[in-house]
N, C-alpha and C positions, 0 to 999 in steps of 0.2 A: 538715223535713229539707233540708239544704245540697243544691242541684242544682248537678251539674259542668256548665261547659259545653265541650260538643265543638267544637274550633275547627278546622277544616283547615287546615293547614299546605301552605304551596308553597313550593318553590324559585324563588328571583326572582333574575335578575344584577341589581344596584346599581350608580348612578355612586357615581362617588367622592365627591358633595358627598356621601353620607349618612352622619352619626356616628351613634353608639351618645350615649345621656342620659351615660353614663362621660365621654368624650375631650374634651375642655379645647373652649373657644368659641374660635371664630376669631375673627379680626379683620378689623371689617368697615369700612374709614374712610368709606365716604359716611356709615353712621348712625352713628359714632362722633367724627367730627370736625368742627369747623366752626371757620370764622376770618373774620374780617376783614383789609382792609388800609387801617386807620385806628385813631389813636387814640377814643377815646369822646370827645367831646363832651358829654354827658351819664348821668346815672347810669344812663336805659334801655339806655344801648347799651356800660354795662360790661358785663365776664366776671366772673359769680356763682363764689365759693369759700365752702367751710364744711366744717367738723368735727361738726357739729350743734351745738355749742356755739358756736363762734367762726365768724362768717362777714364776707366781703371783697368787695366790688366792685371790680374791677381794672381801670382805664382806659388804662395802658399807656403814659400821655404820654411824647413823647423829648424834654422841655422841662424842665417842673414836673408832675409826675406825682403821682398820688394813689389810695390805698385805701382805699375807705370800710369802716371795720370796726364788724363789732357783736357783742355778748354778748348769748345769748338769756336770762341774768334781768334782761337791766338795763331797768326801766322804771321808771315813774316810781311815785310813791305810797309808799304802806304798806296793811297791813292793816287793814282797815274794817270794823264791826259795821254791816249794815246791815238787820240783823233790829229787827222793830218786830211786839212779839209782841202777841197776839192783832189782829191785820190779820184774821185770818179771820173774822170779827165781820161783815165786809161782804158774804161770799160769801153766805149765803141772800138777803140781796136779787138781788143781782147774779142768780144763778139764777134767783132766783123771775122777776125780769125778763124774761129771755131767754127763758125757759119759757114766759111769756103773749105772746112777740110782741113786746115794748118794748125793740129794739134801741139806739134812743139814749140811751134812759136807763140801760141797764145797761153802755152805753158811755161815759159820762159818769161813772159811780160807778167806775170803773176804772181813768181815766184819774186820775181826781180822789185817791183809796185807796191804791192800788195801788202806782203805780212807786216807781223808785228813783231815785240818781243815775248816770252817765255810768260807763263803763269807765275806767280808768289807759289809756295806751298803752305801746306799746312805743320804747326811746330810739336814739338813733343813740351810739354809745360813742366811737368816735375816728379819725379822719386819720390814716395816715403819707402824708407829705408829702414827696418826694424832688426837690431839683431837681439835674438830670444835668448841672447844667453845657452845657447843647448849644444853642447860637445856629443854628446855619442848619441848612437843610431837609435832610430824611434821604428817600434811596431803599427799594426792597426792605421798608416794610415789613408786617409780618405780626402780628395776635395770636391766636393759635391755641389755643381746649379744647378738647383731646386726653379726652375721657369715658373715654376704654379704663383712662387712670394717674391720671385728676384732678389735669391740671396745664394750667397753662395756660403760654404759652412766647409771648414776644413776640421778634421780631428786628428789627435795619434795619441800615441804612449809614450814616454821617454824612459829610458833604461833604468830609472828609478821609478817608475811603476804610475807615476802622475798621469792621470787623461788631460787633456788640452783639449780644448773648441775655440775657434774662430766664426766669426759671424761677420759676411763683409756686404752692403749693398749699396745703391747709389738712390739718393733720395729725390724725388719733383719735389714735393711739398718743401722741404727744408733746405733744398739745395746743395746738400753736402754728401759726401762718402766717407761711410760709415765703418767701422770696424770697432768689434767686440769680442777680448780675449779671456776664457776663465779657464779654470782648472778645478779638480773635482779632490783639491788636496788645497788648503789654505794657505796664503805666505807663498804659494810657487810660482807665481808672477811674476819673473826679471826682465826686463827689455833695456835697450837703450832704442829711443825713435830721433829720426834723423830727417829732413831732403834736401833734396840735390836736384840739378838740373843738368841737361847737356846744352842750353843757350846761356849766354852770359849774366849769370846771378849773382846774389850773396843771401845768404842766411844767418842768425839768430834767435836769441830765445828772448822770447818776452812772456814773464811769469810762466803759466803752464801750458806755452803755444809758443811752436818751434814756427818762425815764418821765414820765408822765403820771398824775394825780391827780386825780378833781371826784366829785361828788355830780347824783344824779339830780332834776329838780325834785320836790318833793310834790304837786305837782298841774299835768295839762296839760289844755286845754279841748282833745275830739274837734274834725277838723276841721271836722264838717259842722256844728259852732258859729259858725262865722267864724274869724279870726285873730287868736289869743290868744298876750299872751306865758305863758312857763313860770314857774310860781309857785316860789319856794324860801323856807325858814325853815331856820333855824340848828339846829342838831341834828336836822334829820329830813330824809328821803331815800335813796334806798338811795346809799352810795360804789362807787369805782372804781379799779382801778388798772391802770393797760397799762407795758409797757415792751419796749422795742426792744432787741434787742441787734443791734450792728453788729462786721461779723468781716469785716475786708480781710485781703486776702495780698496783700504788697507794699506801696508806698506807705507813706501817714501817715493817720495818725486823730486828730485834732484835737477840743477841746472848744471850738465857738462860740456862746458864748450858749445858748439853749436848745436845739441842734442839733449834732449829731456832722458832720464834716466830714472825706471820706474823698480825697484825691489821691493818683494818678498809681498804683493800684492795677493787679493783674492782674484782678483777681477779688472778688469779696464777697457775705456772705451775710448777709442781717439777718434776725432770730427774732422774731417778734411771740406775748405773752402779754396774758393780761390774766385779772384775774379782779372778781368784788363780792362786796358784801357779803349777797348775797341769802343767808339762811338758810331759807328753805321759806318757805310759803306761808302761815302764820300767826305769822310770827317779824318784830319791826320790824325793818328792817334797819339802822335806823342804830343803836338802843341793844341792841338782841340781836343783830346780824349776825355773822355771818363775818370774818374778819381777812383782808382782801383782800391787804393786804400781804404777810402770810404767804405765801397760795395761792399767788401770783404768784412768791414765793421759790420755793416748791414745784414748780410749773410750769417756773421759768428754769433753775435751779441744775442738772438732768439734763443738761443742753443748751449749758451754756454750752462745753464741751468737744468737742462730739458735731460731727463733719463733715459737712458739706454730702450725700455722697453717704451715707451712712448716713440721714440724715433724709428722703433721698429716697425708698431703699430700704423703711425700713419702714413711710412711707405708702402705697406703692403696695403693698404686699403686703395691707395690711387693708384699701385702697380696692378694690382689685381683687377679693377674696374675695368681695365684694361682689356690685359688677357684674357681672363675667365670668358670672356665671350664667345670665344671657340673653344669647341674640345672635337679631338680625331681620336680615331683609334682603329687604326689600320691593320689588326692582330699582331702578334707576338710571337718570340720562340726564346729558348734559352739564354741566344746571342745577348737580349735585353738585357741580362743579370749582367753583363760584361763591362767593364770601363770602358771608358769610351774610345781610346787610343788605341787597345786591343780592339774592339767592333768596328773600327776603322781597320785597323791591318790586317782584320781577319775576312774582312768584307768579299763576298762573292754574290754574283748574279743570284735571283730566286731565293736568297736567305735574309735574315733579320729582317720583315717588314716593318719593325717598331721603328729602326731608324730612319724611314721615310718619314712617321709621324713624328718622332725628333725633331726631325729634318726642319719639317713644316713649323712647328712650334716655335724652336732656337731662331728659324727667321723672324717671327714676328716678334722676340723678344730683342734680337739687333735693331730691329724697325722700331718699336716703342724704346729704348735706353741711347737710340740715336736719335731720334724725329720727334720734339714735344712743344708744343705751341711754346712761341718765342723764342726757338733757339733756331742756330743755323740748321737747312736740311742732311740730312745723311751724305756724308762725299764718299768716295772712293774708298777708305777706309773703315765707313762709319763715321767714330768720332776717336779711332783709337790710332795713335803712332807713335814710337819711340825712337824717330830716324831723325835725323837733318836735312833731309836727301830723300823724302818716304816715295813709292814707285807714282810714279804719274802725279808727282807734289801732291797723294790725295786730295784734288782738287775735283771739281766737278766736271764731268767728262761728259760734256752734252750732246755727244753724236748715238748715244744709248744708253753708259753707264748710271746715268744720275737720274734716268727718267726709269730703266729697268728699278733702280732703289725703291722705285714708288709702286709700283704694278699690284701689292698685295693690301696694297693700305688699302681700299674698297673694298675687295672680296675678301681679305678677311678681317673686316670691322673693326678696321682700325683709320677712321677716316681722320680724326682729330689728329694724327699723326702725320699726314698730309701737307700739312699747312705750312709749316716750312718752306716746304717746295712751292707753295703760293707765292709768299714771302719773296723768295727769292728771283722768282720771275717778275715779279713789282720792279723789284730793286735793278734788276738787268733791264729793265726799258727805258728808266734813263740814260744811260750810255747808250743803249740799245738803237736809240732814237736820234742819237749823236752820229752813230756810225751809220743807221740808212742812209742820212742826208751826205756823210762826208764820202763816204766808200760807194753808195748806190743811185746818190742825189733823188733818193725819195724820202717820202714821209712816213709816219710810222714807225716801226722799231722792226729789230732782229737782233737775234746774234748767230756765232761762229760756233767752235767745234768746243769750245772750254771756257769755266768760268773758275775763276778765284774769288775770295771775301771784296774784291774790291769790286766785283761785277764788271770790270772792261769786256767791253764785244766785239774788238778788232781782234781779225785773226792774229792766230802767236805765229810763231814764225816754226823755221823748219820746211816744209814746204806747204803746197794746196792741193797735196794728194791728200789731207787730214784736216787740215787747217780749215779750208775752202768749205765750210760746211752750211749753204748759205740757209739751212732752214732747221738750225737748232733752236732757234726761239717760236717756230712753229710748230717744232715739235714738245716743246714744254706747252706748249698753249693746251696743248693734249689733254692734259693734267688739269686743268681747270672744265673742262665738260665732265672729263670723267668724275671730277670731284662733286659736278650737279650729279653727273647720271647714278651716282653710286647713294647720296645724300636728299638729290631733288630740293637742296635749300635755294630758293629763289631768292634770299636777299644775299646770299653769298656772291651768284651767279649774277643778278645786280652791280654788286661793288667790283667785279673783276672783268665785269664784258668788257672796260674800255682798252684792257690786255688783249683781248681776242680781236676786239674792234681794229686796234691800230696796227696789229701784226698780220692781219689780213689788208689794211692801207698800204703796206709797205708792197705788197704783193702785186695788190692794182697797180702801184706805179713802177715797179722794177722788171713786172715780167713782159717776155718780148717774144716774137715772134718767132717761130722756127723755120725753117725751109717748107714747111707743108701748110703755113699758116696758123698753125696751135701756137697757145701759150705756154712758154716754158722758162724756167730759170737758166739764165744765160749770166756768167760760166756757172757750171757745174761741176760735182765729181760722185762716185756711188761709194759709198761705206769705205772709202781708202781702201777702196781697188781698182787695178788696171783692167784694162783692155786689149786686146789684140783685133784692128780690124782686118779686115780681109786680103790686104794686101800688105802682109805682116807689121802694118808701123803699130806701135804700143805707146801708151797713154794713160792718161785719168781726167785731164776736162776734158771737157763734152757740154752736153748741149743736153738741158734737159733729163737728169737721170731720173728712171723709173722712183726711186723713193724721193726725189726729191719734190715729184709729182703728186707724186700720194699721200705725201704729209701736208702739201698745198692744200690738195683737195680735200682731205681733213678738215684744216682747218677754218677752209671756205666754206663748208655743210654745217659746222660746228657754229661757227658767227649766223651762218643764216638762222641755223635753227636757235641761237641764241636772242638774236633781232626780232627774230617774229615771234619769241616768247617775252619779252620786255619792248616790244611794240617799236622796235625802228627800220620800219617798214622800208625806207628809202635806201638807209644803207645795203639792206636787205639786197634792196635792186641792186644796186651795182655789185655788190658779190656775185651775184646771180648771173647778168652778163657775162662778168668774168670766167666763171667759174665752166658757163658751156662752151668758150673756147679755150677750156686746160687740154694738153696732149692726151689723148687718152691711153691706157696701158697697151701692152703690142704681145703678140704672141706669134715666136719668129716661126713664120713656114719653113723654115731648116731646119727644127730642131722640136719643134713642138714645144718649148718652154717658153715660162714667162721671159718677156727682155728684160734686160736691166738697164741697157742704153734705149737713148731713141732708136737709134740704130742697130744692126742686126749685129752686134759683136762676139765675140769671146772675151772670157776673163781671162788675165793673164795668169792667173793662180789659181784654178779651180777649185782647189781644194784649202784655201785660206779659210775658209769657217764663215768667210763675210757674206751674209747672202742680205743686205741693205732692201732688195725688193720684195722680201716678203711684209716688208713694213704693211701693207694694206690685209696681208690676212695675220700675220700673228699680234699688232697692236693695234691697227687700224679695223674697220669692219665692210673697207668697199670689194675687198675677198670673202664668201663666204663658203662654205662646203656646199648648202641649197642655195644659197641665194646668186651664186655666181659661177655655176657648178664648172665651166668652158678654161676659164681665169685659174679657178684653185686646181684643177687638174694640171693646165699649164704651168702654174707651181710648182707640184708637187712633181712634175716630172725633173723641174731645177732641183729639187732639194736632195732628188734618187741619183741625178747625176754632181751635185757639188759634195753631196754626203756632209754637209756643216757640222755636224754630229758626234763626227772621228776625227777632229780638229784639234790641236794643242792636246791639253787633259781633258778637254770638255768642262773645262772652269768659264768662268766669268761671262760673258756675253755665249762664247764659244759653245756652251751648255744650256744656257738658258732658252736661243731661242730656238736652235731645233726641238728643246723639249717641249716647248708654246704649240711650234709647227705641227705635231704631229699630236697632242694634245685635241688643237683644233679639227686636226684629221681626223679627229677618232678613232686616233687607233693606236690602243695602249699600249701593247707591247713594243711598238718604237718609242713612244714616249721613253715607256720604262729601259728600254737600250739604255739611251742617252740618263736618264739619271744613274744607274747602276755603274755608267764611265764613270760618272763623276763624281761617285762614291770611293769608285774604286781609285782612281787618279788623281781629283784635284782636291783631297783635305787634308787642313791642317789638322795633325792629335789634339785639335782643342776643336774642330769642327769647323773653324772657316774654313773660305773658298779660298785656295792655294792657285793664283795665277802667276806665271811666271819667277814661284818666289816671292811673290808679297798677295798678301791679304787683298781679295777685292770683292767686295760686300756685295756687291752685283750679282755672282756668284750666288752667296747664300739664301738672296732676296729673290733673284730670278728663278731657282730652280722649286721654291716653296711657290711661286706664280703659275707654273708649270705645276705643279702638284695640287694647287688650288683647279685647273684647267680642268685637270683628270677629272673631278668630282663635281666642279659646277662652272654652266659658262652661260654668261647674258649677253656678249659682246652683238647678236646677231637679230634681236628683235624678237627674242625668246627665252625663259630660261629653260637650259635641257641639263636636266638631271644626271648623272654618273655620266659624261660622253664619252669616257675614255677610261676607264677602269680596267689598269692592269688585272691577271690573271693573278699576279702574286698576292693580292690583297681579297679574297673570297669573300669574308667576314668582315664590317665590321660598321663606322659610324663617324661622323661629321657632322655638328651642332654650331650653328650661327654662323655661317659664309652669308656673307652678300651678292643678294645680285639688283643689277642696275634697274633703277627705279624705286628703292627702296623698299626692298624686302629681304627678308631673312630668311634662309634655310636650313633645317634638320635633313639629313638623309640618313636611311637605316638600309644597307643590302645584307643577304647570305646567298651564300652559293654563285658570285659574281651578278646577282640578280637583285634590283631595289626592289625592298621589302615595304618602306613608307618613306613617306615626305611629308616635311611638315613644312611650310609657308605660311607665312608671317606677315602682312599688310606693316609698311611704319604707317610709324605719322606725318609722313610728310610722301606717301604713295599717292597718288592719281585714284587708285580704287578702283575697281570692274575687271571687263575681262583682262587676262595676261594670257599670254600664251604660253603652256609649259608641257616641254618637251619630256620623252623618256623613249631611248632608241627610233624607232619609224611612227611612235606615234606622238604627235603633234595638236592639242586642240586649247580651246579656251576656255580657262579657270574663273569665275568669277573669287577678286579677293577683294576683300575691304581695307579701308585703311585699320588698322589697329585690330585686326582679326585674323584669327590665325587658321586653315584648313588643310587637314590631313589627307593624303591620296596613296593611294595601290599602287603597284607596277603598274596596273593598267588607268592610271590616272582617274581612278572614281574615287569618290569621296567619302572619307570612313565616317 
């Protein structure tokens, strides 16, 4: 029987900062805006643009100026069979090996079997190249990303006293990247516009559109091969085509050579498209592809009429649909007025709290200008490169990178953003499903530790300390509950169970018995780390690792509870069997921490940053602080002794998940540690996350997931209100986070203490009681769907 619950109700007077979840987000420019006053020097310290499809680096020169633009299918390669059937031939050795103790040698048959070749990367597409005509030095000036409209707006002086403004942003609706230059003196509009590529092109003018043409290499060596050139062969490679339109008022438009030439203008607007020939992901792109040319007609021809402020107008209305649905504001200090490159260099522990709420925000505007229904998801770099060679081929790194990209699109409402990463798990179960049978002789699907545009699931090569990762298609399957838990759309959850369904089949048939009789994945490795066991030999398979276990189990709770909400009961059952003879987690009586092996090991590097087993409390939820209290202690005792924290700079993964870890701990001030490393250590003067030297989006995405943590968490079968509230942030506010199940939250504290909550029923919530937390107290709220109810610190109802 449904129990109501009685809520007393009090009459409270309000200030005026508190909205109703209804009334539009304010605008809040310390976390909203950030500028410099210089041009970039380099690609770190450009301003990031994108549509999800098409994305910009903007440097803003008042010289010779430059965008570096990319398309997220353009990479290099084609489609590749790299199944090599019956491979599974080797797995009963390899097993029977690791089972008896014979680590190097079932290491050695693995290495030797096993892998595959290297990923494709991802390419850089094309330069516009403008030079402004301007010899001597300019005052005043400013390049300002405005996050509220996703524009970025550059101004100065020049020695003869002319104001300049730039207007640059990247459009959904129109598909193009935009740039608008005026000056506040008539006739002082001189350019000559140009691009260029660094893959093999040619360019021309045609009327008042400079285009560009080339083909992608068939083959680039990763970089951590050394420095390779880009291989090409004549009919194969994916093609390309971009084309500029240039639209002055006033003045003359000149055809020079390969470059439009615009003088003594008022004003002008140039329209950047571009499209390939990418046809999906099992399609060769040069003799099945796409007619880029076409697209690119397609793309221009709406546009070629359309005015400057109309194309401004209807980006910002879909950009803003967007964003606008969060606003933070974590207080302020001085440092706020600062450029952003100084607020970076100047960064110390306990100051600037605005650029946490920055922080938060500039992630979700790389998440929306990287991640938009129909394009590819967010890789490694976004969608932004201007390498041959870019780090990790910005490809998708599925042992955590490409699944941390997605961690904020729920909690902070941006689930449409999402999809992508749907997309792309679809796409890898084909092949997926090639390699269970040839590599595991099961059914179902999986894949390895990286994917490329072309979805291959056979390990890459190098060895199966990294490679070997046999439950990265389990752990994307993640991504599809969370996308119900966060949405509750059951026809979504519908169209995608049969991904959950068959990568849990794959399970039932590949996993194998261990020496104690539990089911575990056989070989194994833990987050590309060794081992040391007790009798000094060192290693990485095994038998069974702790995350390897806990993403199983995931995803076997995940199908079941999928099954028995779309009624396939049966399947249901055979999970279920499976699922109570998985290993269960271990907590070594030598050390009191959680295992990461089945066995009672040492890592061989303690202090690599890889802690792969907290997978079940910082992504997963069969850790929970109450609900598992034995488990998260034994945790927490690995985390105090690995310190993952004080790793590298505290970038990319390194940052991320101790800051989740301790988040979920509750308890701010380690959280806040570890972002303030990463503040202080791993950014680029343009705000990305600086891993080893190249951008890695993971980074900037993980650490707003973490900051999202602090303020609201549902992972646990509750929402609990502020769990982790730094001491730096006393004051202040957070308007539209999600938590799971479909509901929205306002939170208001002062003095480190919430003040109100507002909770928001969707339309697509369950309705009745929730449980919602705020520090030790815990009880149940009745909410309705599409009703929204305010509460105290003390959870009664205003």
């Amino acid at each position: 029987m449904k129990r109501k619950t009685q809520v007393l109700k009090v009459l409270v007077v309000l200030p005026a900062i508190y909205y109703s979840c209804e009334q539009p987000k304010e605008i809040i420019p310390s976390s909203t805006i950030m500028f410099t006053n210089k041009p970039a020097a380099a690609w770190n310290q450009a301003t990031p643009i994108g549509n999800g499809r098409l994305g910009g680096l903007v440097y803003g020169a008042v010289d010779v100026d430059t965008i570096k633009m990319n398309d997220d299918t353009f990479w290099s390669g084609e489609p590749r069979d790299l199944q090599r059937p019956g491979t599974y031939k080797y797995l009963d050795d390899i097993r029977s090996l690791l089972l008896a103790d014979k680590t190097h040698e079932a290491q050695g048959l693995i290495d030797q079997h096993l892998l595959g070749p290297w990923n494709q990367s991802y390419m850089p597409l094309a330069d516009l190249i403008v030079d402004w005509k301007n010899t001597g030095e300019v005052t005043d000036y400013k390049r300002e990303l405005d996050l509220n409209r996703g524009l970025v707006t550059i101004t100065y002086t020049t020695k003869d006293g002319v104001q300049f403004k730039r207007e640059v942003f990247a459009s959904y609706p129109d598909q193009a990247i935009v740039m608008h230059v005026s000056a506040d003196k008539k006739g002082s509009v001189n350019f000559d516009a140009a691009l260029g590529s660094l893959v093999k092109s040619k360019s021309y003018v045609d009327g008042n559109q400079v285009v560009l043409q080339g083909n992608a290499p068939i083959h680039i060596e990763p970089n951590y091969e050394g420095v390779h050139p880009p291989i090409y062969e004549d009919g194969k490679g994916m093609r390309f085509e971009s084309r500029l339109l240039v639209k002055p008022q006033g003045g003359t438009l000149e055809k020079n050579d390969d470059k439009l030439s615009v003088k003594n203008a008022n004003e002008a607007t140039f329209v950047f498209v571009a499209a390939t020939s990418f046809n999906g992901f099992d399609k060769d792109p040069y003799k099945d592809g796409k007619d880029e040319k076409m697209l690119v007609k397609g793309y221009m021809d709406p546009l070629v009429n359309k005015n400057y402020a109309d194309l401004q107008q209807a980006h910002e209305k879909d950009y803003s649909s967007l964003f606008d649905r969060v606003s933070i504001n974590l207080g302020e200090t001085d440092d706020a007025k600062l450029p952003i490159d100084e607020r970076i260099e100047k960064y110390k522990a306990g100051e600037d709290p605005a650029l946490t709420s920055l922080y938060f925000q500039f992630a979700r505007y790389l998440l929306i200008s990287s991640s938009r229904p129909g394009s590819q998801p967010t890789n490694l770099q976004g969608i932004w490169n201007h390498l041959l060679q870019p780090g990790w081929s910005a490809n998708w790194t599925i042992n955590c990178n490409a699944e941390i990209n997605y961690w904020i699109a729920g909690p902070t409402n941006l689930s449409e953003c999402h999809l992508p990463m749907i997309d792309m798990i679809r796409e890898a179960s084909v092949d997926g499903a090639k390699t269970a049978k040839n590599l595991y002789n099961s059914r179902g699907w999986m894949a390895h530790h990286n994917l490329d545009i072309w979805r291959t699931t056979w390990m890459v090569g190098g060895t199966g300390l990294y490679s070997l990762f046999q439950v990265g298609g389990a752990w994307l399957c993640q991504h599809i509950w969370d996308q119900y838990q966060f949405t509750k759309d059951l026809d979504f959850l519908n169209a995608n169970y049969d991904l959950l369904k068959n990568a849990s089949l794959f399970y039932l048939d590949n996993l194998q018995k261990d020496n104690d009789g539990y089911l575990v994945t056989i070989p194994s490795e833990s987050f590309e780390n060794g081992f040391v066991k007790p009798d000094g030999t060192t290693g990485w398979a095994c038998v069974g690792s702790a995350q390897d276990m806990q993403i199983v189990r995931a995803l076997f709770e995940n199908t079941m509870s999928a099954a028995q909400l779309l009624g396939d009961v049966d399947f249901k059952s055979q999970v279920q069997q499976a699922y109570k003879q998985l290993a269960p987690m271990k907590i070594s009586p030598r050390t009191g921490q959680l295992q990461e092996w089945n066995d009672d090991w040492e890592p061989s590097y303690p202090m690599s940053g890889q802690v792969g087993h907290g997978w079940a409390f910082g992504v997963g939820n069969q850790i929970t602080l109450r609900g598992t209290p034995e488990l998260a202690q034994a945790f927490r005792k690995t985390i105090e002794y690995r310190r993952p924290g004080y790793t590298y700079n505290s970038g990319s993964w390194t940052g991320t998940f101790p800051a989740v870890f301790w988040a979920r701990f509750e308890e701010p001030d380690s959280v806040q540690r570890v972002v303030d490393r990463h503040f202080d250590l791993a950014l680029f003067p343009n705000l990305a996350c600086n891993f080893t030297g190249y951008w890695e989006i993971d980074g900037n995405l993980g650490i707003a997931a973490a900051i999202t943590e602090m303020l609201l968490q549902s992972h646990a079968g509750e929402i609990n209100l502020l769990p982790a509230l730094p001491q730096k942030y006393p004051n202040g506010f957070v308007k539209g986070l999600k938590a799971r199940g479909d509901y929205e939250v306002d939170l208001h504290w002062k003095d480190n203490k919430l003040e109100k909550a507002v909770i928001k029923g969707g339309d697509a919530c369950e309705g009745g009681d929730v449980m919602v937390r705020y520090g030790e107290r815990c009880i149940p709220i009745t909410i309705e769907k599409g009703k929204s109810i305010s509460l105290t610190n003390d959870l009664i109802e205003i």
